[in-house]
N, C-alpha and C positions, 0 to 999 in steps of 0.2 A: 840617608844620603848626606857628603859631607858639605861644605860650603863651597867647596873645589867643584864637585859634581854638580850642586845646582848653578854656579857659575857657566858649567860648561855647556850646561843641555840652557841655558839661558842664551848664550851667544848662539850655539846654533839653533835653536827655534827660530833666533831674530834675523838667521841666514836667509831658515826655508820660509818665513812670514814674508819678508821682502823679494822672495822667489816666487809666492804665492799672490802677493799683488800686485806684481807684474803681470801674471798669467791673469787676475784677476781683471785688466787695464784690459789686455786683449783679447779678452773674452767678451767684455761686456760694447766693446770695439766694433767684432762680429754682431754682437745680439743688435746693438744700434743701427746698426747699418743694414738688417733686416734680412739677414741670413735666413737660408729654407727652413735646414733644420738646427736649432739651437739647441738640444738635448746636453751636448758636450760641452758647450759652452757653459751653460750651467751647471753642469756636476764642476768647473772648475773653478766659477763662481765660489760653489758652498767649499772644495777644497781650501782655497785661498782664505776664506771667512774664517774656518776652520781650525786653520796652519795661524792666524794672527789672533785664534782667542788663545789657542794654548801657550803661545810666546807671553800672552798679556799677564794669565795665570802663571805662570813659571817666574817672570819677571816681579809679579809681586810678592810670589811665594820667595823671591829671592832674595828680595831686597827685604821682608821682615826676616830673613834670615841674619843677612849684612846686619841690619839693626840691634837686632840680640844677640851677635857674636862681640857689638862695639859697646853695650852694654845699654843702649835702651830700649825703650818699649816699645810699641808697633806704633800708636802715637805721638811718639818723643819724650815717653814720660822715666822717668827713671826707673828702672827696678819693675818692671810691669812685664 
């Protein structure tokens, strides 16, 4: 993939991560408040968890991209 592409799926992961911890906020909102059944509530828990590790991944995988297109290292070391 080019630096364009991870750029792109970087911005939108960090669309649906912060769509994912909102539903995450009112999920746990429910669970708090001692809702009967909270089954849903948590599968939208782990989705949200989910949705912000692979933003976390992508965003680092991005940025040593960025780094080695500008010519350093993961780092900041020259030539690495």
């Amino acid at each position: 993939m080019t630096l364009r592409h991870w750029l792109s799926t970087s911005t939108a992961l960090g669309i649906a991560a912060a769509l994912g911890l909102v539903l995450c906020v009112l999920a746990l909102q429910d669970i708090a408040h001692g809702e009967a059944d909270v089954r849903n509530e948590w599968w939208a828990v782990r989705i949200g968890l989910f949705l912000m590790g692979l933003f976390i991944a992508a965003t680092l995988l991005t940025l040593v991209k960025v780094r080695r297109a500008a010519g350093q290292g993961f780092l900041g070391t020259a030539g690495s």
